[in-house]
C-alpha positions, 0 to 999 in steps of 0.5 A: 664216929670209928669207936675201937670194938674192945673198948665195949668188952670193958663198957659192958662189964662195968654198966648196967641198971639193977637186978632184981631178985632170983629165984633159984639161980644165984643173983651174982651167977645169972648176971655174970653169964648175961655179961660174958655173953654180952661181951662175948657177943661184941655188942654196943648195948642189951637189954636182957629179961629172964623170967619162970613163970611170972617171976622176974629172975633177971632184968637188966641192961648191958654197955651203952645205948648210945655210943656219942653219949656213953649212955648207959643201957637200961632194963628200960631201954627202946629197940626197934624190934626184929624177931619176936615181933613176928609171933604176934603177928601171927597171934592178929591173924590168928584173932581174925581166925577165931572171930571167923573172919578169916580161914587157915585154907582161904586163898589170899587172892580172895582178900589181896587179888591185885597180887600176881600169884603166877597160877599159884594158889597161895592159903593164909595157913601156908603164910603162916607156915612159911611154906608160900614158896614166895621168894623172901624180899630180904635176899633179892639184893638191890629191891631193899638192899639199894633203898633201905633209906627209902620210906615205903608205903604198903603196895611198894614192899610188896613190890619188892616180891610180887615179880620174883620167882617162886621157890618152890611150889606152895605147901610143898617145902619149908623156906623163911621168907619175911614176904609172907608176914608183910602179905599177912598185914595187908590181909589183916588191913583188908578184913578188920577195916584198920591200919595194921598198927592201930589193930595191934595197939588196939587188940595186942598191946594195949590189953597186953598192957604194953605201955611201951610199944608203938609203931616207930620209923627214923622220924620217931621222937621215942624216950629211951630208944637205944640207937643203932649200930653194926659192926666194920672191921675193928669199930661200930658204925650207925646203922642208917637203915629205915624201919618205914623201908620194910614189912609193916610187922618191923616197924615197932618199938618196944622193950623187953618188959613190954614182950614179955606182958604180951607173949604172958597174955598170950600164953594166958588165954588173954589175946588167943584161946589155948587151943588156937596157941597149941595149933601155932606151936606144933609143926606139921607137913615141911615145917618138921623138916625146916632144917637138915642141920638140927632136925630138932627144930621145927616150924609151926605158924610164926614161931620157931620151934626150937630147943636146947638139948632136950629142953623145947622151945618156942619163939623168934630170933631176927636181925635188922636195920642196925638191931638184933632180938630174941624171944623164946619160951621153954613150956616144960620149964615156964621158963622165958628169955628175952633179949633186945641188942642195938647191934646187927647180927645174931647176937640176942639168941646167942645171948639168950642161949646163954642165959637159958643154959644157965638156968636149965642147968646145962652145958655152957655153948663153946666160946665163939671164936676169936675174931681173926685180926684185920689184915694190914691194907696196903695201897698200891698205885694204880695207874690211869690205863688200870683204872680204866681197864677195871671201871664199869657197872656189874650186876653181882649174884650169889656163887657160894654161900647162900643160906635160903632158897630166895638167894637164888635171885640175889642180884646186886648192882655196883660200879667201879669208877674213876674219881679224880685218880682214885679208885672207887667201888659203890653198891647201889644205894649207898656211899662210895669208898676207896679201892685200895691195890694190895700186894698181891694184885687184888683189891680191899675196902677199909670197911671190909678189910678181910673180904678181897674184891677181884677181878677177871681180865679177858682181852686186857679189861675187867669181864667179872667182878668178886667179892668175898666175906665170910658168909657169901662170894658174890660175882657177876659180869660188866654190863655196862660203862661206870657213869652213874645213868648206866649204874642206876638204870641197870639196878632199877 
């Protein structure tokens, strides 16, 4: 169902449960910047949550949870959760550290020695850290990106990874990878005798009182769950991505109200001693030197050591399988923001950026710019000598654009083929569409009217496939015939 995007700037403004009361920001200030970031941000739905100390100041939801339905988003409302789930991951581990279960400097080939460490010696606090210098899954290209649909047990995520270069060598640099927090959950299986959902119902949320959170996949019967979309063009579409696909730490549900009793639990001493919290929350080694471009933010042990001009904080932000979230504390403050979207994208930091600023009494962030107008397409003919001069299988990888050293081993499979006299491009993994011939000689999809698709010609065939958006260029040679035997084999 193609919904056009502006009619949520209208959606957003106009729905949403009750606020409840401030503290020293004004009830009508607080939500009218929680509706403009919203709006601002081009999501189909949020749910927002800010709170000083124990005090609620605004607990809200924005737009709709469910597009087909036009239901209203609610304070309550479900999201699978990519971002701050993370920290409490850190928190399990950090559990079986105080229980003396664990060692920050244990190599974790003494609790996972099936995992090919390469002559490397990999320790649980460099997991933590995110300084492994194991490649991170995400950006490897068809290993995930051609299976999102596709349920995986424990071992199979972890296949993703275990045959992919190192980044660097361990302890030596920080570089995210999500791989680090999916070999944390097998090791915390591997000592507690648990499934990695049971322990955190167990030791996590339920003393936290997190009534709300569970373990969720595309299977899950789930009241309230706000359904997921990304954005194409000039409408949203369903993301159809599984949660069950990826790291076991993205596989839950929850709400805002739910992350926030655990993080108070854990800021409180109730899940980890203050001692062990303050260790997670100070940055040393590469972690100080996460960033070139804010030098400002650093990493501790599964969180983010971040800021708002000279306010600190600490959280996570992430995007995933059609969601965005963003939790962050600012201790000097006791101030927390959190937000939960159903929209892919950075959207839930950008928000909660907003709303902190406000109640920190800074400096609004600059309006995002506007987004550039979708080109008109045009549809050229293409003849049955250029169709066959440009089909065939590519493997594509990263040649600009790159934002973590793990694009480095980015490869990504398509084909160019012939159906029935019409030009069609694939990634592996997912649904066809149309190549359509513009004006100039070069083609587009309607999906992604703004990203140009070339090719280079050598002896009167393609050699090289591009493609363009705005984050990445992606090129690669023709390695083959575009029949589907030779395109599933090559992405394998």
């Amino acid at each position: 169902m193609r919904i056009p995007c502006s009619l949520f700037a209208t959606a957003i403004l106009a729905l949403g449960a009750n606020a409840v009361s401030l503290a020293n920001t004004p009830r009508s200030d607080l939500d009218s910047i929680g509706r403009q970031a919203v709006a601002q941000s081009q999501v189909v739905g949020a749910s927002v949550l800010v709170a000083k100390g124990d005090h609620i100041l605004l607990l809200k939801g924005y737009g709709v949870s469910d597009i087909g339905l036009e239901a209203a988003s609610k304070a309550d409302s479900v999201y699978h959760v990519v971002g701050p789930m993370l920290p409490f991951t850190g928190v399990a581990v950090m559990q079986q550290v105080e229980r003396g279960k664990l060692s920050l400097d244990d190599d974790i080939a003494k609790y996972l020695p099936e995992f090919p460490a390469q002559g490397h010696h990999v320790t649980i606090r460099q997991l933590l850290s995110n300084t492994s210098g194991i490649v991170d899954y995400h950006y490897r290209g068809d290993p995930l990106e051609s299976t999102y649909r596709q349920p995986k047990a424990m071992d199979e995520v972890m296949a993703l990874f275990a045959n992919g270069q190192w980044v660097h060598e361990p302890g030596t640099q920080w570089d995210w990878s999500v791989s680090n927090f999916q070999l944390l959950t097998g090791i915390l299986e591997r000592v507690t005798g648990q499934s990695f959902a049971e322990y955190m119902q167990q030791n996590i949320f339920a003393p936290a009182g997190a009534a709300a959170t569970t373990s969720c996949d595309n299977t899950s019967v789930i009241h309230g769950l706000a359904h997921a979309y990304q954005r194409v063009g000039d409408h949203y579409e369903a993301a159809t991505e599984d949660s069950s696909a990826v790291s076991y730490d993205l596989r839950f549900c929850s709400t805002v109200s739910d992350l926030f009793h655990i993080w108070r639990a854990v800021q409180l001493g109730k899940l980890l001693k203050p001692e062990t919290l303050k260790v997670m929350t100070t940055a040393e080694g590469p972690g100080i030197k996460m960033t070139t471009s804010d030098p400002k933010t650093h990493y501790g042990m599964a969180f983010i050591l971040g800021h708002e001009d000279d306010h600190r904080d600490v959280g996570q932000n992430g995007s995933l399988l059609g969601y965005s979230g963003s939790m962050y504390h600012f201790s000097a403050d006791d101030l927390t923001v959190i937000v939960l979207t159903n929209t892919s994208g950075q959207n839930a930091k950008s928000i909660g950026s907003a709303l902190a600023r406000k109640v920190l009494a800074l400096a609004p962030n600059p309006a995002p710019p506007a987004r550039a107008q979708q080109p008109i397409l045009t549809d050229e003919p293409v003849s049955a000598d250029e169709r066959s001069k440009f089909t065939g299988t590519y493997v594509l990888k990263v040649v600009a654009g790159g934002y973590h050293d793990s694009f480095a081993q980015y490869r990504r499979t398509y084909r160019v083929f012939d159906e029935n006299g019409r030009l069609m491009i694939q990634a592996l993994g997912e649904t066809p569409e149309r190549l359509l011939k513009q004006n100039n000689g070069s083609f587009a999809t309607r999906s992604s009217a703004q990203a140009p698709v070339t090719f280079v010609m050598h002896d009167h065939n393609a050699l090289t496939l591009q493609l363009t958006n705005s984050e990445l260029t992606l090129a690669g040679e023709r390695v083959g015939p575009a029949d589907p035997q030779t395109f599933h084999r090559t992405g394998i």
